[in-house]
CHARMM internal coordinates of N, CA and C (Angstrom, degrees):
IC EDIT
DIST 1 N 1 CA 1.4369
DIST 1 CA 1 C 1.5296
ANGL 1 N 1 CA 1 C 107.55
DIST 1 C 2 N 1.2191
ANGL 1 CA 1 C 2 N 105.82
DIHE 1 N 1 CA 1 C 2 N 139.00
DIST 2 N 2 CA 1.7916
ANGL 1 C 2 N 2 CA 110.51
DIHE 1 CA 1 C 2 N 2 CA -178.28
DIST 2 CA 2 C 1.6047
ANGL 2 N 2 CA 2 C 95.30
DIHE 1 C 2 N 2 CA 2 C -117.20
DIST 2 C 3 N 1.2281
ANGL 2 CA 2 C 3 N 107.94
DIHE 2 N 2 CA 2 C 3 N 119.41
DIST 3 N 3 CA 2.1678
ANGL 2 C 3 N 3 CA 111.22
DIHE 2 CA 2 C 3 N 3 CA 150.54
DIST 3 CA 3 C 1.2028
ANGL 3 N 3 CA 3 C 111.35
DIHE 2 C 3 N 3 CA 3 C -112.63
DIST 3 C 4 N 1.4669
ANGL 3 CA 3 C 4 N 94.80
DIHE 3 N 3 CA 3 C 4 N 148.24
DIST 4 N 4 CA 1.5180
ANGL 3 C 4 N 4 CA 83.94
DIHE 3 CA 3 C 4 N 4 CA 160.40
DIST 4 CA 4 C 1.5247
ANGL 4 N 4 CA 4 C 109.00
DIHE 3 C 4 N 4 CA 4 C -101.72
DIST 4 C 5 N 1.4326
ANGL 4 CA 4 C 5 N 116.03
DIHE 4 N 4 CA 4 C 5 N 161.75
DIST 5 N 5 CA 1.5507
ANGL 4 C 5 N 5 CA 113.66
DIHE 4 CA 4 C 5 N 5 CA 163.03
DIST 5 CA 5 C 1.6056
ANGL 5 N 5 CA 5 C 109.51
DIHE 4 C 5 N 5 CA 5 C -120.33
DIST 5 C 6 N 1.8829
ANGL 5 CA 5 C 6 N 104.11
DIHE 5 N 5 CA 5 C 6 N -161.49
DIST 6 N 6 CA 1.2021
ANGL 5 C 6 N 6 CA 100.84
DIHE 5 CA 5 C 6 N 6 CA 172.34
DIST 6 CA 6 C 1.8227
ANGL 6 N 6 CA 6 C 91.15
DIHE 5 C 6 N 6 CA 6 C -157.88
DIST 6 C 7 N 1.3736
ANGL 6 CA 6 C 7 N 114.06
DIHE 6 N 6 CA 6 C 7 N 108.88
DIST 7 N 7 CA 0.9274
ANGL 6 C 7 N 7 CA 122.86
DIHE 6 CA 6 C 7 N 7 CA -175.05
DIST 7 CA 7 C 1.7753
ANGL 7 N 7 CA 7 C 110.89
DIHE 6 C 7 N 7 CA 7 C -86.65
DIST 7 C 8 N 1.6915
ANGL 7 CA 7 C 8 N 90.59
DIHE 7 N 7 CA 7 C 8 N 152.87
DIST 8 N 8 CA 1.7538
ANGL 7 C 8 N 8 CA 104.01
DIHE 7 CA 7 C 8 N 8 CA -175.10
DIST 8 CA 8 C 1.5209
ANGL 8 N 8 CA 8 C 102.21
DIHE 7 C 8 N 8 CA 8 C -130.82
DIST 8 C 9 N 1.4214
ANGL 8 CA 8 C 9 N 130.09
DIHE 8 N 8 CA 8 C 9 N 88.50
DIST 9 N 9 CA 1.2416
ANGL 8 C 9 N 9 CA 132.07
DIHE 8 CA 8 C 9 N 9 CA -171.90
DIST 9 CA 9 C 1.6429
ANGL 9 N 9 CA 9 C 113.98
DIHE 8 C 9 N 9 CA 9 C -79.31
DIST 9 C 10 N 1.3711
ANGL 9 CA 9 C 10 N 115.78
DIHE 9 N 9 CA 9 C 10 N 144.43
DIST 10 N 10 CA 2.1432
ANGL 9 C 10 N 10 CA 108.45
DIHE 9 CA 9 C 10 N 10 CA -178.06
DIST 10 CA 10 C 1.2167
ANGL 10 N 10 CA 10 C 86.71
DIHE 9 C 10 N 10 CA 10 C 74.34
DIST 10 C 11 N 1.5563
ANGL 10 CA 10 C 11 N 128.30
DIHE 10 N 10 CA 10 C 11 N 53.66
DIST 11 N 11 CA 1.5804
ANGL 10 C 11 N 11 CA 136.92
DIHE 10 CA 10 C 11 N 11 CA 134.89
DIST 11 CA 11 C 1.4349
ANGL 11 N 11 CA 11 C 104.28
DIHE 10 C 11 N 11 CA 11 C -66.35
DIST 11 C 12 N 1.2746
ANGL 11 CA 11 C 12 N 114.95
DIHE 11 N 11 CA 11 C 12 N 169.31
DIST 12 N 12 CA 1.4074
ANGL 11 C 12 N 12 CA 123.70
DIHE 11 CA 11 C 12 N 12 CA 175.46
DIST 12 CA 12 C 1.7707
ANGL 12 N 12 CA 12 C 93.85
DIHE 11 C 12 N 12 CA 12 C -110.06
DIST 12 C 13 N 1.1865
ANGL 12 CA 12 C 13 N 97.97
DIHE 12 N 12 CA 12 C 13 N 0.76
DIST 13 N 13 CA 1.9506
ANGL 12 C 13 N 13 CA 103.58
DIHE 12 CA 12 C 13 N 13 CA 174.81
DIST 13 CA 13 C 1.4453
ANGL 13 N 13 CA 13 C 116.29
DIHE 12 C 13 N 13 CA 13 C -145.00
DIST 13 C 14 N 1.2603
ANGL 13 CA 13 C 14 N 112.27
DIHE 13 N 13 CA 13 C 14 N 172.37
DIST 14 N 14 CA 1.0203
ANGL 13 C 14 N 14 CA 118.67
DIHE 13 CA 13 C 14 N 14 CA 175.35
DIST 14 CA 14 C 1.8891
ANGL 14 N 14 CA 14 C 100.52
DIHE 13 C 14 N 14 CA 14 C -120.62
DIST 14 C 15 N 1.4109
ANGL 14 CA 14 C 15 N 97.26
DIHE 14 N 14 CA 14 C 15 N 127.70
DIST 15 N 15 CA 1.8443
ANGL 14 C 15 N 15 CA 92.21
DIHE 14 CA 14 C 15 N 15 CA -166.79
DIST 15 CA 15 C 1.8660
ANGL 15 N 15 CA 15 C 94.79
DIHE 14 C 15 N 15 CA 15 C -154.97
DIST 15 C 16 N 1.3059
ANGL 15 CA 15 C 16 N 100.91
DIHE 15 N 15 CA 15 C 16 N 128.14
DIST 16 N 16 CA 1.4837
ANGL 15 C 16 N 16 CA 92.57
DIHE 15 CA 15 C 16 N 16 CA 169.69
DIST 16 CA 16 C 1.8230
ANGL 16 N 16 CA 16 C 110.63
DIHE 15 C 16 N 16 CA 16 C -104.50
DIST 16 C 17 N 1.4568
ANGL 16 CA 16 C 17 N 138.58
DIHE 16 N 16 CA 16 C 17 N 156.14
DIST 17 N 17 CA 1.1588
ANGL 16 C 17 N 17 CA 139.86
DIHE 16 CA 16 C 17 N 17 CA -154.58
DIST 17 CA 17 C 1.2628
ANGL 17 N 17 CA 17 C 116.99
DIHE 16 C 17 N 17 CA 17 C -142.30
DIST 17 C 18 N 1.2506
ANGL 17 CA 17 C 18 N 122.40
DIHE 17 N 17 CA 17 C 18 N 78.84
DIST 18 N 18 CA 1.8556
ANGL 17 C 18 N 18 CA 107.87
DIHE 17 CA 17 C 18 N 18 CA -170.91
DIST 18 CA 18 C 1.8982
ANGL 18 N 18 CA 18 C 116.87
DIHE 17 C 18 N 18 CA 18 C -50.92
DIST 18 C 19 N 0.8500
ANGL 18 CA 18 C 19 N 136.69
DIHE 18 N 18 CA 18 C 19 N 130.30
DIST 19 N 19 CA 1.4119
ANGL 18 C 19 N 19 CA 129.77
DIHE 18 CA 18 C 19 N 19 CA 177.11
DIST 19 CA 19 C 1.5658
ANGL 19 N 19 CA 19 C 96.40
DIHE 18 C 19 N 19 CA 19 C -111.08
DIST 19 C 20 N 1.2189
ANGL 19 CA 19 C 20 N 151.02
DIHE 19 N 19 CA 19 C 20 N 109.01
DIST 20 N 20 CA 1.5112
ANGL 19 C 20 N 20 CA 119.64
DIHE 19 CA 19 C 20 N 20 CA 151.03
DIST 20 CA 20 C 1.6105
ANGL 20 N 20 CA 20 C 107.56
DIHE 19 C 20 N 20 CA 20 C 94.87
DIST 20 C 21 N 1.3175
ANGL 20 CA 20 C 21 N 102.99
DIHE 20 N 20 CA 20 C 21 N -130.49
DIST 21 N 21 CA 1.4979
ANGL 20 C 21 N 21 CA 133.59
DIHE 20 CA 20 C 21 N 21 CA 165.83
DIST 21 CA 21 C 1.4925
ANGL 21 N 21 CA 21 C 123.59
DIHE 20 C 21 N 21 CA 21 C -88.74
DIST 21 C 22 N 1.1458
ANGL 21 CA 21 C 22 N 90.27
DIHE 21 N 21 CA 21 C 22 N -38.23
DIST 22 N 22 CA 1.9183
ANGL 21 C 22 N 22 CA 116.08
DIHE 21 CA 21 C 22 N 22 CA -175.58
DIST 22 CA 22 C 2.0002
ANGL 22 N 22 CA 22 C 100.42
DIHE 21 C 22 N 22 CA 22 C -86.11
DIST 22 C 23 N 1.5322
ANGL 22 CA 22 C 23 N 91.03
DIHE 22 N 22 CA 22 C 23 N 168.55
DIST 23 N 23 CA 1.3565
ANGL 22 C 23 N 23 CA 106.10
DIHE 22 CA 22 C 23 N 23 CA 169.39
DIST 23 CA 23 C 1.2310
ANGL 23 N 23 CA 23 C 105.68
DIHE 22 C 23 N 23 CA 23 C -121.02
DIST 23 C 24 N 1.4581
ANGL 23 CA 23 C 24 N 118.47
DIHE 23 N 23 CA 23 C 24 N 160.68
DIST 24 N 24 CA 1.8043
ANGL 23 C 24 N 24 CA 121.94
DIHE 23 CA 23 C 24 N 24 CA 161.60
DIST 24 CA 24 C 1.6348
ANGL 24 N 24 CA 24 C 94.24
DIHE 23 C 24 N 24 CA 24 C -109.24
DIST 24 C 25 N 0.8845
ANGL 24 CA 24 C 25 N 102.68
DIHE 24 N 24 CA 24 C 25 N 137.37
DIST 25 N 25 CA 1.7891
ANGL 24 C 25 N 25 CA 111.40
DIHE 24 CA 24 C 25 N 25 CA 171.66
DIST 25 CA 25 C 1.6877
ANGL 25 N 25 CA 25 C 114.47
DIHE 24 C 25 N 25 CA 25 C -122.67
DIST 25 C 26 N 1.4364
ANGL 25 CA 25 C 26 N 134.15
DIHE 25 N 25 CA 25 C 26 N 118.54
DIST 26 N 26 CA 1.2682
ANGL 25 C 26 N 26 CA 132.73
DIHE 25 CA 25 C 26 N 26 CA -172.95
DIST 26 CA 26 C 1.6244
ANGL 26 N 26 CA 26 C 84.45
DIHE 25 C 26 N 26 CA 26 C -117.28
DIST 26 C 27 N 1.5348
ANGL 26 CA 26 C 27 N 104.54
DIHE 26 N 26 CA 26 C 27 N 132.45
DIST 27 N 27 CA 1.4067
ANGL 26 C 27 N 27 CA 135.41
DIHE 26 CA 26 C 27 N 27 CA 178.43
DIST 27 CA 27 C 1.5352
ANGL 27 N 27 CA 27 C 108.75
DIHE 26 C 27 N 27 CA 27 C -118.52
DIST 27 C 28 N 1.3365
ANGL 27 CA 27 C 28 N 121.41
DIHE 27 N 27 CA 27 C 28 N 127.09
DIST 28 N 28 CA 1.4661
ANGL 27 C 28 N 28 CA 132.85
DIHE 27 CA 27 C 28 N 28 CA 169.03
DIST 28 CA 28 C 1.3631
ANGL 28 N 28 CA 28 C 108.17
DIHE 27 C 28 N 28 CA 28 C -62.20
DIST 28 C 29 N 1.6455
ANGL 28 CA 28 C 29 N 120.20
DIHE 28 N 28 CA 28 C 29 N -59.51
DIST 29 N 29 CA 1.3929
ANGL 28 C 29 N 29 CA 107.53
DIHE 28 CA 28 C 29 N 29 CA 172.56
DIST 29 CA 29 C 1.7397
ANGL 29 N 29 CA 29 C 119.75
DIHE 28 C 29 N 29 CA 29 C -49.52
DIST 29 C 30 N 1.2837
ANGL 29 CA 29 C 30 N 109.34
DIHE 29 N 29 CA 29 C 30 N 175.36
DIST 30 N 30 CA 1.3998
ANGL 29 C 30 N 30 CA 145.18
DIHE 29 CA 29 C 30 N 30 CA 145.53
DIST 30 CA 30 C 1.0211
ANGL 30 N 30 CA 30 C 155.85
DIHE 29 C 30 N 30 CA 30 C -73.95
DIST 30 C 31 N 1.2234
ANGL 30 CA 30 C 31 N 154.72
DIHE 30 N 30 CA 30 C 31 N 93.67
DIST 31 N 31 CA 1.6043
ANGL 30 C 31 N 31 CA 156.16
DIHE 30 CA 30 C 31 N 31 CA -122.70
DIST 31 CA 31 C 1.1418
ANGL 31 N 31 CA 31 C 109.98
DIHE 30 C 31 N 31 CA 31 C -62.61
DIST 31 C 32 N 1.5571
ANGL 31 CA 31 C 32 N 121.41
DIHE 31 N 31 CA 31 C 32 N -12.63
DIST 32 N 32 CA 1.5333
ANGL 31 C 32 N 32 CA 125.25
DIHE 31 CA 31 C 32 N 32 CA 179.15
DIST 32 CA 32 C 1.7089
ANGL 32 N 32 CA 32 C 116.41
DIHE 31 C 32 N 32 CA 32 C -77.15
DIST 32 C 33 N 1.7258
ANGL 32 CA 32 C 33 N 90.14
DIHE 32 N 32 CA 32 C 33 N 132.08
DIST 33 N 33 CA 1.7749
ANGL 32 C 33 N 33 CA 75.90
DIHE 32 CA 32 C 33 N 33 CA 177.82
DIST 33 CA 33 C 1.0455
ANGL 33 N 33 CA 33 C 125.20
DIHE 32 C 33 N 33 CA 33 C 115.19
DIST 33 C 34 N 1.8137
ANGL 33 CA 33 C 34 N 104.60
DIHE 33 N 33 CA 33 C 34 N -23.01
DIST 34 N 34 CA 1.4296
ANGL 33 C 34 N 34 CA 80.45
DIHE 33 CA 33 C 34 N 34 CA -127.84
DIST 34 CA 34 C 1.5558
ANGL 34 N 34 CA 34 C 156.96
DIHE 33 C 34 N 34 CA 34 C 149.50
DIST 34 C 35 N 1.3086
ANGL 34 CA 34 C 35 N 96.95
DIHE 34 N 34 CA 34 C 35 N -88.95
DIST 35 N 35 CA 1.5923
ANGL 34 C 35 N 35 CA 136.83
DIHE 34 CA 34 C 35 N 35 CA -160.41
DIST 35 CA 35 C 1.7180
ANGL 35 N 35 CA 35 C 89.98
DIHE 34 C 35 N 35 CA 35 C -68.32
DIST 35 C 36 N 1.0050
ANGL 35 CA 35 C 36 N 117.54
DIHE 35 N 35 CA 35 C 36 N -48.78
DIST 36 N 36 CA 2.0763
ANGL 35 C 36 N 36 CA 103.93
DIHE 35 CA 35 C 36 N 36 CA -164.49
DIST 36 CA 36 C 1.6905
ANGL 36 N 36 CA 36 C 87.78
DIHE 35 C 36 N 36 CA 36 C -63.53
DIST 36 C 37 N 1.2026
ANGL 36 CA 36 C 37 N 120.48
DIHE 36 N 36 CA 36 C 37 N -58.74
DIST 37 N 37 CA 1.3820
ANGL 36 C 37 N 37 CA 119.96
DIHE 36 CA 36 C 37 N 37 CA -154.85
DIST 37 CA 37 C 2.0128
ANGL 37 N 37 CA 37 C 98.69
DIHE 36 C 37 N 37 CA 37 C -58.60
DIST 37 C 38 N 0.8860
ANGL 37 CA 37 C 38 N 122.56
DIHE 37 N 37 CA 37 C 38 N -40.60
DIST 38 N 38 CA 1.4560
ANGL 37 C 38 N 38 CA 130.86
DIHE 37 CA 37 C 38 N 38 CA 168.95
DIST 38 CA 38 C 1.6381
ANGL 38 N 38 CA 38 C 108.12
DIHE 37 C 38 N 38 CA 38 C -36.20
DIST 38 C 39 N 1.6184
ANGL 38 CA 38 C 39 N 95.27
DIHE 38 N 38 CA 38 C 39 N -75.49
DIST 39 N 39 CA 1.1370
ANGL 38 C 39 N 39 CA 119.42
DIHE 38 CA 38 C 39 N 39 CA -179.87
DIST 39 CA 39 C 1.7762
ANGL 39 N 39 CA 39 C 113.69
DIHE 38 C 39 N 39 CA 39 C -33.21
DIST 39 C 40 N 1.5858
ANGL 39 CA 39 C 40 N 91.35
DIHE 39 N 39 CA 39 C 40 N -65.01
DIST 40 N 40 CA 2.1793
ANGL 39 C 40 N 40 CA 111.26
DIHE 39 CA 39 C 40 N 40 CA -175.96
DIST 40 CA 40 C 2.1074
ANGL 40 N 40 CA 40 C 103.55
DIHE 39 C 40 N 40 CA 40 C -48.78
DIST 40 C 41 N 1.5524
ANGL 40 CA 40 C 41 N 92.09
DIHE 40 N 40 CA 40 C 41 N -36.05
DIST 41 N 41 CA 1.6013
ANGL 40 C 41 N 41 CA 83.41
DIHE 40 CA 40 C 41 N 41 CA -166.49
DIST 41 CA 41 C 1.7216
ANGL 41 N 41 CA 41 C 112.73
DIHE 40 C 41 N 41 CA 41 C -83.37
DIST 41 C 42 N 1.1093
ANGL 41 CA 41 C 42 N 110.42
DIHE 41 N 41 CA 41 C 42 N -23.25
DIST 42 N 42 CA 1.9240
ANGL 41 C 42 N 42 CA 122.13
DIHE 41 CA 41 C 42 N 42 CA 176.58
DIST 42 CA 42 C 1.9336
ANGL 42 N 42 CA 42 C 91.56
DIHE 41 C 42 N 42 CA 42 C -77.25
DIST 42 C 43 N 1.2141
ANGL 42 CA 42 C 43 N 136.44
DIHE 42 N 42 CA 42 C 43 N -35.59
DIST 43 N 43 CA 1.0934
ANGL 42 C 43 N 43 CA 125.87
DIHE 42 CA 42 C 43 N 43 CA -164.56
DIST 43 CA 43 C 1.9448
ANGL 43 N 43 CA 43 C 93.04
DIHE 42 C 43 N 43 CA 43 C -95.11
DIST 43 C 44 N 1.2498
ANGL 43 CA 43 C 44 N 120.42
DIHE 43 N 43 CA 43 C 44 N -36.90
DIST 44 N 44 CA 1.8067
ANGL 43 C 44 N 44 CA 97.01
DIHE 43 CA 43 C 44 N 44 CA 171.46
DIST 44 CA 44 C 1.6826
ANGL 44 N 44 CA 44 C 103.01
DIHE 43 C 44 N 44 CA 44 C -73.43
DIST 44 C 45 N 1.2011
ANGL 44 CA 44 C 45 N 108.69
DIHE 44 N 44 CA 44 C 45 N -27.79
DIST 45 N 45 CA 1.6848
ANGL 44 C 45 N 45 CA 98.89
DIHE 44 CA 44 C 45 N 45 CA -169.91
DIST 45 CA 45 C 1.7853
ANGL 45 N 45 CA 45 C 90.73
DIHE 44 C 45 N 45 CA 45 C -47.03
DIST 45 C 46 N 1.1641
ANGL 45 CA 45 C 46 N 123.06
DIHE 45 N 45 CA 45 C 46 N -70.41
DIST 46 N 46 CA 1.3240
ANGL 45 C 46 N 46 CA 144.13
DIHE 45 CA 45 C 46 N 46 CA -153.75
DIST 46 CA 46 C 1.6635
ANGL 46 N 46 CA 46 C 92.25
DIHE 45 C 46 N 46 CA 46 C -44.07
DIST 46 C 47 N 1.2214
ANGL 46 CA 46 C 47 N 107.78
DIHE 46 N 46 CA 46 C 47 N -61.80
DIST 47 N 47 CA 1.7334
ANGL 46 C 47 N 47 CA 114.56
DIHE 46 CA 46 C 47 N 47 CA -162.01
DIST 47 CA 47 C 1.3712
ANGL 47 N 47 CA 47 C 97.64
DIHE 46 C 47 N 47 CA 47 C -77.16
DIST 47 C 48 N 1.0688
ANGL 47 CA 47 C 48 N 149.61
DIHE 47 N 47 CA 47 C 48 N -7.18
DIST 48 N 48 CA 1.5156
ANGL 47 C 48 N 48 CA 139.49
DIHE 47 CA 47 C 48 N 48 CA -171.43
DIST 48 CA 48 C 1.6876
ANGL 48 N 48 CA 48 C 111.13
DIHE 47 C 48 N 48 CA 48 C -126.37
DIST 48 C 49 N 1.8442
ANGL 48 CA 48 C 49 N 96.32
DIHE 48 N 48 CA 48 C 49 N 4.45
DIST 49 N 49 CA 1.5730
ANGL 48 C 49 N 49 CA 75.51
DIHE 48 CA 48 C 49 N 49 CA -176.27
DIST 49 CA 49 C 1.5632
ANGL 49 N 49 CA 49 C 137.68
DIHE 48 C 49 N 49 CA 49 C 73.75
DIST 49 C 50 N 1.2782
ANGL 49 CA 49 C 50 N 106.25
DIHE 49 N 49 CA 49 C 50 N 17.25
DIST 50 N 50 CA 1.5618
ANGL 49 C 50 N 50 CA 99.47
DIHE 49 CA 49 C 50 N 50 CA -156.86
DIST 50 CA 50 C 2.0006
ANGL 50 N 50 CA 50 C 88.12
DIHE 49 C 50 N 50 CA 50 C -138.12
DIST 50 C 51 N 1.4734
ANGL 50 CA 50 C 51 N 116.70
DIHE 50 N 50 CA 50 C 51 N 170.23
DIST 51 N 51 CA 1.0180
ANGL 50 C 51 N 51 CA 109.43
DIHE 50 CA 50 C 51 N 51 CA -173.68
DIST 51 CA 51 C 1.9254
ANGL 51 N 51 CA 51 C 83.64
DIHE 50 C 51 N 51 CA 51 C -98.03
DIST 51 C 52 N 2.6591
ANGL 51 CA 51 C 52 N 77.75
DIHE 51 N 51 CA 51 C 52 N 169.63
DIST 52 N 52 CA 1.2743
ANGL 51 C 52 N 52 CA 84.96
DIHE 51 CA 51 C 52 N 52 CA -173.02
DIST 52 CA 52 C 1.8918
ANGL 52 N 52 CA 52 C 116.94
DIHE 51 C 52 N 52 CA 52 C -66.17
DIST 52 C 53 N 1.5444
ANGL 52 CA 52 C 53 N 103.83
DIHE 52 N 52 CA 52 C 53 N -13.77
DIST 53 N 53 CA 1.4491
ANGL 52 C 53 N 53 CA 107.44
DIHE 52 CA 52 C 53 N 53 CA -174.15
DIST 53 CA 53 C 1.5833
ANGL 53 N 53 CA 53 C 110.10
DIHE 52 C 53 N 53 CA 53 C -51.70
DIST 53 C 54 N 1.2782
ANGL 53 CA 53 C 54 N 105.65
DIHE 53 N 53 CA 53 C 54 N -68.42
DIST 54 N 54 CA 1.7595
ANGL 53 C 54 N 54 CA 141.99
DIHE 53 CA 53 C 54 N 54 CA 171.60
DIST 54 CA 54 C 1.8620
ANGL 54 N 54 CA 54 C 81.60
DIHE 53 C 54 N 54 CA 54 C -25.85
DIST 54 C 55 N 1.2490
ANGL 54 CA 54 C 55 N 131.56
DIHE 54 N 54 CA 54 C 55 N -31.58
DIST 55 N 55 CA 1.9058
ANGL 54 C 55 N 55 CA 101.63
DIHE 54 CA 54 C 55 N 55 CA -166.83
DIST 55 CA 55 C 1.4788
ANGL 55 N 55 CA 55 C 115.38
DIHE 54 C 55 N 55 CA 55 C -90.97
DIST 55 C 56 N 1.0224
ANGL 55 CA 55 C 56 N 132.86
DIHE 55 N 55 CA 55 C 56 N 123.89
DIST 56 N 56 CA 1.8962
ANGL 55 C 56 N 56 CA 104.99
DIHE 55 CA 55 C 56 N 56 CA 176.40
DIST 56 CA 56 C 1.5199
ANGL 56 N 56 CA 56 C 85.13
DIHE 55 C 56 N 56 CA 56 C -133.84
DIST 56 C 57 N 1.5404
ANGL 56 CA 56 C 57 N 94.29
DIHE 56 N 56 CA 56 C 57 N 154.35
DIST 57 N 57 CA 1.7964
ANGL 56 C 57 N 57 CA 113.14
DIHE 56 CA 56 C 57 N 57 CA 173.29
DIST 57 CA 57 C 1.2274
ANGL 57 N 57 CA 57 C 107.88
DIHE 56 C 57 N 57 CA 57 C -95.59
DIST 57 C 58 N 1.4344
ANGL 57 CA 57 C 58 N 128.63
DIHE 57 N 57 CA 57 C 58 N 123.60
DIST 58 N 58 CA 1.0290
ANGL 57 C 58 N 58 CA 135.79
DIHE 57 CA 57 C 58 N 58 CA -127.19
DIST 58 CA 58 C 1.8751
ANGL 58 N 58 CA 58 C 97.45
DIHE 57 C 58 N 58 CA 58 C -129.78
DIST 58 C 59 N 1.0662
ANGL 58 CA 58 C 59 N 119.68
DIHE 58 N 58 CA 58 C 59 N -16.54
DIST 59 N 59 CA 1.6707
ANGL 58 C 59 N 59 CA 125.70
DIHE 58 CA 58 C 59 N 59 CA 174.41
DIST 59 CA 59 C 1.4798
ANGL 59 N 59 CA 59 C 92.75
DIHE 58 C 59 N 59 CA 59 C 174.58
DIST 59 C 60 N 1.7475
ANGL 59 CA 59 C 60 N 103.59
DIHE 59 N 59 CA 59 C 60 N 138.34
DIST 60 N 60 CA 1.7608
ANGL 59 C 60 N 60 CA 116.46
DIHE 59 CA 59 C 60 N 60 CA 171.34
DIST 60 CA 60 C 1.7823
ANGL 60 N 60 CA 60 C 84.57
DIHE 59 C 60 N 60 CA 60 C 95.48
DIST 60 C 61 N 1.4646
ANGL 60 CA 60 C 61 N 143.36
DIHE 60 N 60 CA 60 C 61 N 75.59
DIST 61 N 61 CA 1.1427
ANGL 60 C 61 N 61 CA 120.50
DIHE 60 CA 60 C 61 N 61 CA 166.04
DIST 61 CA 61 C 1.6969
ANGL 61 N 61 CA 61 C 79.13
DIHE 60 C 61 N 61 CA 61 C -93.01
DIST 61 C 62 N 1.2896
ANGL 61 CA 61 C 62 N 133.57
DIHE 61 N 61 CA 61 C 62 N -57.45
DIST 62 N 62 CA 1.3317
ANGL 61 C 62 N 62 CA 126.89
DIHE 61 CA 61 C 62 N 62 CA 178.51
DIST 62 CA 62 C 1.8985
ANGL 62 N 62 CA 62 C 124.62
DIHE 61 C 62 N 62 CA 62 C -30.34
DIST 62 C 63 N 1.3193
ANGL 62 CA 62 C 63 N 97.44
DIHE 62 N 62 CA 62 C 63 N -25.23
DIST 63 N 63 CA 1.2002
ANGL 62 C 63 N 63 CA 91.91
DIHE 62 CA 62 C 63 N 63 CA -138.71
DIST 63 CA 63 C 1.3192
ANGL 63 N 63 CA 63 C 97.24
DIHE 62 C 63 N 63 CA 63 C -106.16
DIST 63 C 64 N 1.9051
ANGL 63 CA 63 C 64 N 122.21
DIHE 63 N 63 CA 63 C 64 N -162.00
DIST 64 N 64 CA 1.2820
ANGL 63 C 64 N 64 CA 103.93
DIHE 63 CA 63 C 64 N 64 CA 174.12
DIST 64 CA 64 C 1.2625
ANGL 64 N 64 CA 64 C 112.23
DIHE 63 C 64 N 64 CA 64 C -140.21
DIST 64 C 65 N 1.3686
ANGL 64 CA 64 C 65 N 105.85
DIHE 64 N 64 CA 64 C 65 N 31.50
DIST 65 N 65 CA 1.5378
ANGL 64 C 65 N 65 CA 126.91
DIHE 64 CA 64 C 65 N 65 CA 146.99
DIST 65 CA 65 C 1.6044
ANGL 65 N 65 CA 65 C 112.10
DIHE 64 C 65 N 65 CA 65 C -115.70
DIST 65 C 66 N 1.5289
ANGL 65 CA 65 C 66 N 112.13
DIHE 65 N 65 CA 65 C 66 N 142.40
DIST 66 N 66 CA 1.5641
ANGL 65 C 66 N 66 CA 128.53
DIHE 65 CA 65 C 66 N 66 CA -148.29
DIST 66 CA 66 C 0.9843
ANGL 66 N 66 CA 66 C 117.88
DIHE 65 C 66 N 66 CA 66 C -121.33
DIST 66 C 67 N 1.5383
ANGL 66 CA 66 C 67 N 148.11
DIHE 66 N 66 CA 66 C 67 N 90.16
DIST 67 N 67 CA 1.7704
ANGL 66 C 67 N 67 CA 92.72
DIHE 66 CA 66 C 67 N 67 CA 151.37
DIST 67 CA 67 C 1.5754
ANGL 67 N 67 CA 67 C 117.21
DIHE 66 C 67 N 67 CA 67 C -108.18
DIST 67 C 68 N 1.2516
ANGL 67 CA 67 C 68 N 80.47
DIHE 67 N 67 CA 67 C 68 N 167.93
DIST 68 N 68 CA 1.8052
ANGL 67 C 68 N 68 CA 96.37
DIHE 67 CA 67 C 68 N 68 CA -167.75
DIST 68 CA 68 C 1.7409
ANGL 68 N 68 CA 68 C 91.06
DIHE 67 C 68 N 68 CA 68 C -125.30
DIST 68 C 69 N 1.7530
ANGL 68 CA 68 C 69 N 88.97
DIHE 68 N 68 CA 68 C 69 N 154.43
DIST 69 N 69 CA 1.0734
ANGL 68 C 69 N 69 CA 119.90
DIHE 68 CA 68 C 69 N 69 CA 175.86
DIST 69 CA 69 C 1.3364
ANGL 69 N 69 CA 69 C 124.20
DIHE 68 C 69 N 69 CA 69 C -130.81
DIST 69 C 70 N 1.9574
ANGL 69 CA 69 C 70 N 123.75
DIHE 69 N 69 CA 69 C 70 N 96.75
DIST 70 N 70 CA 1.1310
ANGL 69 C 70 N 70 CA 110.16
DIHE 69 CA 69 C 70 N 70 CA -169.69
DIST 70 CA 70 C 1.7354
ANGL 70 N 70 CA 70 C 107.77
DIHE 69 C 70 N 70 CA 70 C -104.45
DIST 70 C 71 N 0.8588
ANGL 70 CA 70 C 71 N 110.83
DIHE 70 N 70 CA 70 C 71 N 157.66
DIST 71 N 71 CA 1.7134
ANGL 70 C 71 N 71 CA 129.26
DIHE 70 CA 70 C 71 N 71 CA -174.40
DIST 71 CA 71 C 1.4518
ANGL 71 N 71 CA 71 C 101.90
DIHE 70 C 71 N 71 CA 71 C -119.79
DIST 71 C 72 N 2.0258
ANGL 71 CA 71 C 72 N 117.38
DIHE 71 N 71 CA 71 C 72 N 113.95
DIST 72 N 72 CA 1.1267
ANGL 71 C 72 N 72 CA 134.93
DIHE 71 CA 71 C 72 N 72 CA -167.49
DIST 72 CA 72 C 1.5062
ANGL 72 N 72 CA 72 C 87.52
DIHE 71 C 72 N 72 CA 72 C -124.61
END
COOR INIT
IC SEED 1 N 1 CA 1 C
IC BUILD
């Protein structure tokens, strides 16, 4: 399965948001590091059921529009 999202990192939450087709994703971490993209893949593992291996970011690792590709 491919989504795209659109991540908002330095949330005061962690919340996932269906919009449409797309997702909004708010991440507690910070783009440094690292750490949001860490953060985005333990929080779809969680919501999709799927392991963290199964997630990869698939274009936008910089950025803060995504897509991901999870394997169920």
């Amino acid at each position: 399965m491919i989504i795209k999202i659109k991540v908002r990192p330095g949330s005061k939450s962690q919340e996932i948001i269906k919009e449409k087709s797309n997702y909004v994703i708010k991440l507690k971490s910070l783009p440094k590091n690292n750490k949001a993209n860490i953060e985005l893949i333990k929080l779809l593992s969680k919501h999709f059921n799927a392991s963290q291996k199964n997630i990869k970011i698939k274009n936008g690792l910089t950025s803060k529009d995504k897509t991901i590709e999870i394997i169920q």
